[in-house]
C-alpha positions in Angstrom: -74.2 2.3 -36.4 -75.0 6.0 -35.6 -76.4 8.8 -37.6 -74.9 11.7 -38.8 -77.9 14.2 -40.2 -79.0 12.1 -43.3 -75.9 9.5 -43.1 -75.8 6.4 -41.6 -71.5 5.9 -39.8 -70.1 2.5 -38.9 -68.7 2.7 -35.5 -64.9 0.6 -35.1 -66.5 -2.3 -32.4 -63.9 -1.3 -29.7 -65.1 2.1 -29.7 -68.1 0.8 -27.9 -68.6 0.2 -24.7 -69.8 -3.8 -23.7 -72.6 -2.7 -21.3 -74.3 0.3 -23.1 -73.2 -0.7 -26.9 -72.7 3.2 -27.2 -69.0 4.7 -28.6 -67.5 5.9 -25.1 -67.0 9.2 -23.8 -64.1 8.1 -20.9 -62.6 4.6 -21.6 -61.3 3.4 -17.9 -60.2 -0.2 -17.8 -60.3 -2.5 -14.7 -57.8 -4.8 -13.4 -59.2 -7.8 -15.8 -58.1 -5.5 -18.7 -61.6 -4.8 -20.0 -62.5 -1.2 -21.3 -66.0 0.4 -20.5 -67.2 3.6 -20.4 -66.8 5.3 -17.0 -70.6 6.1 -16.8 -71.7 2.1 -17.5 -69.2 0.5 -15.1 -69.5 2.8 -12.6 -73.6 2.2 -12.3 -72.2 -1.6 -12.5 -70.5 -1.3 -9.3 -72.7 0.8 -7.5 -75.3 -1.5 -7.6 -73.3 -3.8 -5.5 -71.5 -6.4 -8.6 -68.0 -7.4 -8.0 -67.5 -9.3 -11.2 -66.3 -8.0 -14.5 -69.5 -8.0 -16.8 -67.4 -9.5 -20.0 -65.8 -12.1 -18.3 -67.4 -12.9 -15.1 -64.2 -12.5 -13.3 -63.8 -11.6 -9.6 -62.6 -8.1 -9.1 -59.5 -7.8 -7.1 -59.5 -4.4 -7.1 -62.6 -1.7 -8.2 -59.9 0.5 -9.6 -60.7 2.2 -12.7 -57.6 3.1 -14.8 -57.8 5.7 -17.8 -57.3 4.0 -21.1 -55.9 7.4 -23.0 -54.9 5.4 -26.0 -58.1 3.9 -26.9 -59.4 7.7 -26.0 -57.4 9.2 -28.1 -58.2 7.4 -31.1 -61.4 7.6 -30.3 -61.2 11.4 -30.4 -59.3 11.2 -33.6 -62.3 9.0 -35.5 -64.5 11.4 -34.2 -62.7 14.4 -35.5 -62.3 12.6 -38.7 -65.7 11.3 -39.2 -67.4 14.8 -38.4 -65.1 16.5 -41.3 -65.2 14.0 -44.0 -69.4 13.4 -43.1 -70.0 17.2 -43.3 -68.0 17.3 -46.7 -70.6 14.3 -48.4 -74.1 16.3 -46.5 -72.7 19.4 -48.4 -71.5 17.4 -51.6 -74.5 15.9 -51.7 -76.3 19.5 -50.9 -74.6 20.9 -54.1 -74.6 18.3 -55.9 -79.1 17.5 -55.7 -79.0 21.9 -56.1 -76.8 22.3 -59.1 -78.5 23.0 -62.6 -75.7 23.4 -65.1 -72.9 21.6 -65.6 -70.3 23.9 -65.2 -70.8 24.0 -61.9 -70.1 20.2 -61.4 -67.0 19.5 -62.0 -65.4 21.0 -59.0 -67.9 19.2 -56.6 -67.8 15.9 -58.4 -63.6 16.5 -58.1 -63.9 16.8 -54.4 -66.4 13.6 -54.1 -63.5 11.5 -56.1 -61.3 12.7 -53.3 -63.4 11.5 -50.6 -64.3 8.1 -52.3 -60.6 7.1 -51.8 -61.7 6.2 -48.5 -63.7 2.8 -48.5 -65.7 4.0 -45.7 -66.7 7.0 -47.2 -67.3 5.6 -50.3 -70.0 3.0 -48.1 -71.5 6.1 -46.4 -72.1 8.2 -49.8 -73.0 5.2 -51.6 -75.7 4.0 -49.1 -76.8 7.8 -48.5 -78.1 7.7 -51.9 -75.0 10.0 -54.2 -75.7 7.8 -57.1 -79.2 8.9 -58.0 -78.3 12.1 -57.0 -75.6 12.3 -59.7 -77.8 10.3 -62.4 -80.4 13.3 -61.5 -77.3 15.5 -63.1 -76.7 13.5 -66.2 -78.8 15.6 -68.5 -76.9 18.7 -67.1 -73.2 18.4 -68.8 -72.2 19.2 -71.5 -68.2 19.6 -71.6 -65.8 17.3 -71.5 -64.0 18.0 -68.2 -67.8 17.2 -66.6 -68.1 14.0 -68.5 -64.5 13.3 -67.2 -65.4 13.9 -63.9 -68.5 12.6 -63.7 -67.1 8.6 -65.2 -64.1 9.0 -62.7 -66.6 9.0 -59.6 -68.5 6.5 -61.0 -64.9 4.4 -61.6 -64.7 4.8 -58.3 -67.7 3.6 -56.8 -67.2 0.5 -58.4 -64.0 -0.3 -57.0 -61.4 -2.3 -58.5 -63.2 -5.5 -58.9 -66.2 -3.1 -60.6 -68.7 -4.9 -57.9 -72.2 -4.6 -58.9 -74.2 -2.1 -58.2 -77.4 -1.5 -58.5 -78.1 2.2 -58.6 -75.4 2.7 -61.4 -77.4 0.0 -63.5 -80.1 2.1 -63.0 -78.9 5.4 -64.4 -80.7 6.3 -67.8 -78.6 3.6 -70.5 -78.9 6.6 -74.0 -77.2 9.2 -71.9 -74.9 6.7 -70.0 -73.7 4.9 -73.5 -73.5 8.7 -74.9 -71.4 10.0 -71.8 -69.0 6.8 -72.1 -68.2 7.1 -75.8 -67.3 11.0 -75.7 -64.8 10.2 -73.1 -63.4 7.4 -74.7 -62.5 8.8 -77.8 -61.7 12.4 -76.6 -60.9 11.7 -73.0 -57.4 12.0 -71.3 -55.3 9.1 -71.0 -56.7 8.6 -67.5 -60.7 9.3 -68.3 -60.2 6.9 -70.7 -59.0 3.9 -68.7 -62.3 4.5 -66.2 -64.6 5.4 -69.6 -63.2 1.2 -70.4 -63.9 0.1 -67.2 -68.0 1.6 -66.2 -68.1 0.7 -70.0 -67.1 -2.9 -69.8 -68.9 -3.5 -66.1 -72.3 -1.7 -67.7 -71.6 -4.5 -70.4 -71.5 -7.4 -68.1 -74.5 -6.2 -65.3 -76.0 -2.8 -66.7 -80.0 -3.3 -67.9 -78.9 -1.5 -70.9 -76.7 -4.1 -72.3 -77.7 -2.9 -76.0 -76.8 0.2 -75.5 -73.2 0.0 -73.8 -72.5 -2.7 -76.6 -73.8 -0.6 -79.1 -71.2 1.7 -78.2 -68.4 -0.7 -77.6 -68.5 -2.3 -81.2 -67.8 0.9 -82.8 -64.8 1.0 -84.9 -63.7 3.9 -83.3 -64.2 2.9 -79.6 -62.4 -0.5 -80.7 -59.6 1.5 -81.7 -59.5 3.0 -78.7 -59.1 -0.3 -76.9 -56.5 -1.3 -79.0 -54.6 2.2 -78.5 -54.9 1.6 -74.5 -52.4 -1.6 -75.4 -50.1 0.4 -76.7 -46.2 -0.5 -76.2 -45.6 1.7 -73.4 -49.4 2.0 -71.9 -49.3 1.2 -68.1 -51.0 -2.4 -66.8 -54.3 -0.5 -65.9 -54.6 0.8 -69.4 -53.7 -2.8 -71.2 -55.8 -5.0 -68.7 -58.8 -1.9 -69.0 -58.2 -2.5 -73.1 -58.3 -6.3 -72.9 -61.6 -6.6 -70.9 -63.5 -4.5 -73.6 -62.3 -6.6 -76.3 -62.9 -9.2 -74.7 -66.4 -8.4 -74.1 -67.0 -7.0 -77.9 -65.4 -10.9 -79.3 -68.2 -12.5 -77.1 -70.3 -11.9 -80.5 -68.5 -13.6 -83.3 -69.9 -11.4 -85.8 -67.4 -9.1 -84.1 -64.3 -10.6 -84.4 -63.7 -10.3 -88.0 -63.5 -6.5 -87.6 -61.4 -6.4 -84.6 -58.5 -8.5 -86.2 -59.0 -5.9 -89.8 -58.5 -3.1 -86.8 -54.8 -5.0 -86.2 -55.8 -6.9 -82.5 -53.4 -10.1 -83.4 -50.1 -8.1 -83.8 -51.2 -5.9 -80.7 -51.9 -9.8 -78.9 -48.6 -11.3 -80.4 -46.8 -8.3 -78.7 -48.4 -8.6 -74.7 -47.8 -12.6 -74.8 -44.5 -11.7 -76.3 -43.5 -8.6 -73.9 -45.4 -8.5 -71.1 -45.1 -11.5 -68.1 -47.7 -10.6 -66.1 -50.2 -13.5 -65.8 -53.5 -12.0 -66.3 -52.4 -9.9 -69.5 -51.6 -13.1 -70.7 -55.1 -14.7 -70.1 -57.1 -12.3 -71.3 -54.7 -12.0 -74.7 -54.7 -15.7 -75.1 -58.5 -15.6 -75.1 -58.6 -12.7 -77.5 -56.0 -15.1 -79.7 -58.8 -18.3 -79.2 -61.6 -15.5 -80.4 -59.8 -15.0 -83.3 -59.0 -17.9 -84.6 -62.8 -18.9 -85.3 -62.8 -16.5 -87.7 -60.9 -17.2 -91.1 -59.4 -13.3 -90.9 -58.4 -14.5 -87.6 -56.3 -17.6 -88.5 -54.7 -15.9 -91.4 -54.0 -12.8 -89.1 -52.2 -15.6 -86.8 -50.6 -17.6 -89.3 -49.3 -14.9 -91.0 -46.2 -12.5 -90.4 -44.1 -16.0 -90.3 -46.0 -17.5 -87.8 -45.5 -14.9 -85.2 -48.7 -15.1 -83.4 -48.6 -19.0 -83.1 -44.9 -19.1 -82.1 -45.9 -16.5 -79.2 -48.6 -18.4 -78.0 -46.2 -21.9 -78.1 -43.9 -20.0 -76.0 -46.3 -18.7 -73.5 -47.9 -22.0 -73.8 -46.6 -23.3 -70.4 -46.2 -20.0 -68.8 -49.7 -19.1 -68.1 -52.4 -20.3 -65.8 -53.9 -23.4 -66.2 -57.4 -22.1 -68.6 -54.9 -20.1 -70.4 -52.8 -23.0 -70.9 -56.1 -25.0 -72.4 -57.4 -22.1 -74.9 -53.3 -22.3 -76.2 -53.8 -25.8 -76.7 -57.2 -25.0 -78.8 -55.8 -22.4 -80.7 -52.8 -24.9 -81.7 -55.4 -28.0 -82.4 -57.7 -25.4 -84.3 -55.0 -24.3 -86.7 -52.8 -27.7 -87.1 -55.6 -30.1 -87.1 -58.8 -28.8 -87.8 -57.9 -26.3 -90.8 -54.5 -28.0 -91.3 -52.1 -24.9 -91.6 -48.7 -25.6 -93.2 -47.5 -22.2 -91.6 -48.5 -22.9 -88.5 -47.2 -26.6 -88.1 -44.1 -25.2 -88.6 -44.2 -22.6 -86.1 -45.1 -24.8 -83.6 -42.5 -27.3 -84.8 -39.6 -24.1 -84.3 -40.8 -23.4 -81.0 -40.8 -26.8 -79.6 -43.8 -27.4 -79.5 -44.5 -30.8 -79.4 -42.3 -31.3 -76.3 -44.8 -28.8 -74.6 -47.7 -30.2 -75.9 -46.8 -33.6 -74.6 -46.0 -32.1 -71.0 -49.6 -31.3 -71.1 -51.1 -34.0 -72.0 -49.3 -35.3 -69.1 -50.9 -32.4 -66.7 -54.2 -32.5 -64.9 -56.3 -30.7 -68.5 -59.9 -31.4 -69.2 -60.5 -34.4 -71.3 -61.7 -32.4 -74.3 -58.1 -30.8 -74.1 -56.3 -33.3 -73.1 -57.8 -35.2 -76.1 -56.9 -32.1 -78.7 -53.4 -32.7 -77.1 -53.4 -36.1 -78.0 -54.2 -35.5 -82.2 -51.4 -33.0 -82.5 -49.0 -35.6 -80.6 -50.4 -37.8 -83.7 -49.9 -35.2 -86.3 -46.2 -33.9 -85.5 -45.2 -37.4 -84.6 -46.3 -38.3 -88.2 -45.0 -35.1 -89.7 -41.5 -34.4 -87.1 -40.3 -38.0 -86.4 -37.1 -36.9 -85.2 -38.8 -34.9 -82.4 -40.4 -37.5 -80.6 -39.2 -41.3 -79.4 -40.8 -43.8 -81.9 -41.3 -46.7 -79.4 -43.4 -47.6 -76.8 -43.0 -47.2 -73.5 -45.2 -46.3 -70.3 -42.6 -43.4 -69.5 -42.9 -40.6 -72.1 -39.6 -39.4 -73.3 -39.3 -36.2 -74.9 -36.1 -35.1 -76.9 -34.6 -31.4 -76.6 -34.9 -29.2 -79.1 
């Protein structure tokens, strides 16, 4: 590492020369193929060695040879790294200096810019940006701040929202505040990051009251539902999903996000969309909402279209997905004994796919739940399964 005023830059290990450790100022190469800086090798020599220092090698010729590609990269990180450094000293410069908001959002604009780079976003986020911009908070007050100010810290977090700490530090009343105006009155973008902080500061933040407070809402609930819309992108769904989620951990939730309309919004995705971790995430929502009795008659209802899209998916979906399918089923056929959704099952062949399961690699406890609905259908849809025994199972097409 080397430091740039107040920041602290990684140096790219072939920039630096194997004797001094420093980036080089004139890469030459000897006959072994090794690169050092001209200065280092040359004292190397002088004092009499006639080895290459890496490898120990015999020289068979003192020879030092230019290496102008690694020197012009090296010139080209350099160039780069002075630009993009000075930019984040006089972010950060403007940013600790500002007083009103207003005079943010162009700044904080220009900082989303630079945290593209993974780098940079290491550099700022180790140089201390994020109680720099916490330190701003209190400051907006207009939307287009609040917008900016949740996109950078979107982007600090990265797309598998990593924890950090700083972020979890930042005052949870104005945080929880900030979130929820962009949320509801946010563009479609602002509001896909507002989700995402919101749902990360759910799982990590020391605030947790707070954020949740915020997320069980009815209206920021119906803003997760309206990111699921039928032509909302896969950010926006799987951003939607991941608050729900979070709000269903607490059961006394769940009643009021199926009266909001989540189970024809969950029918649609396991119906419409293929991708595997839309899927997961709805069939979990699904197994949420069936341990509430608004929930099963949300499911069972509309002729079964809820059950009959998670019978279909049933197989089609990752292995814990395939397990909270097989709960969902168990729950409504053998635990509360739905006519309407026995028969949905039954349409959708779904005996056939539970016995292919209970035939896969499942957890007992699932592979067991498996097992009762094999006894229920086979008592209640004769036709559908073979009546004797046999150590091969034979299952008839529907």
């Amino acid at each position: 590492m080397v430091k740039n005023g107040d920041l602290i830059v990684t140096v790219p290990s072939f920039f630096k020369c194997p004797i001094s450790l420093d980036v080089m100022k004139s890469p030459v190469s000897l006959c072994t193929g090794v690169t050092y800086d001209r200065t280092s090798i040359q004292t190397w020599l002088d004092h009499g060695h006639n080895t290459c220092p890496a490898t120990m090698q015999p020289l068979l010729s003192k020879d030092l040879t230019p290496n102008t590609t690694l020197q012009s990269l090296i010139n080209t990180w350099h160039s780069s790294s002075r630009s993009s450094h000075s930019q984040a000293l006089s972010l950060l410069q403007r940013l600790s200096t500002a007083k009103t908001g207003h005079l943010l959002v162009e700044p904080l604009r220009t900082l989303s810019d630079l945290l593209s780079d993974r780098e940079t976003k290491r550099i700022l986020v180790s140089s201390g940006i994020v109680p720099s911009l916490a330190s701003l908070l209190p400051n907006l007050r207009k939307l287009e701040e609040f917008e900016a100010f949740v996109r950078v810290l979107r982007l600090i977090l990265g797309k598998d929202c990593k924890k950090v700490p700083e972020i979890e530090a930042i005052d949870p009343d104005l945080m929880s505040s900030l979130l929820a105006s962009v949320l509801e009155k946010g563009n479609l973008e602002s509001r896909i990051d507002s989700a995402v902080v919101l749902e990360s500061m759910i799982a990590t933040g020391d605030g947790k009251k707070c954020y949740r407070s915020v997320a069980e809402r009815e209206r920021s609930m119906e803003e997760f539902l309206r990111l699921m819309g039928p032509e909302s992108e896969l950010r926006a769904i799987d951003a939607g999903l991941s608050c729900l989620t979070a709000v269903a951990a607490r059961r006394r939730c769940r009643p009021e996000i199926v009266r909001l309309g989540a189970v024809p919004v969950l029918t649609r995705l396991l119906t419409e969309r293929s991708e595997l971790s839309i899927a997961e995430k709805a069939m979990r929502l699904v197994e949420a909402a069936s341990t509430c009795a608004e929930g099963r008659e949300a499911i069972c209802g509309g002729g079964g279209e809820c059950v009959s899209a998670v019978v279909k998916r049933m197989l089609k979906v990752s292995p814990a997905a395939r397990e909270r399918a097989v709960v969902v089923v168990w729950s409504l056929c053998c635990v509360f004994r739905d006519r309407r959704a026995e028969e949905a099952v039954a349409r959708n062949a779904g005996l056939a796919k539970i016995v292919v399961l209970l035939q896969s690699d499942c957890s007992p406890a699932v592979k067991q739940m498996a097992a009762d609905l094999v006894k229920i259908f086979r008592v209640n849809y004769k036709s559908c399964l073979l009546s004797y025994e046999t150590e091969t199972t034979h299952i008839m097409p529907f």
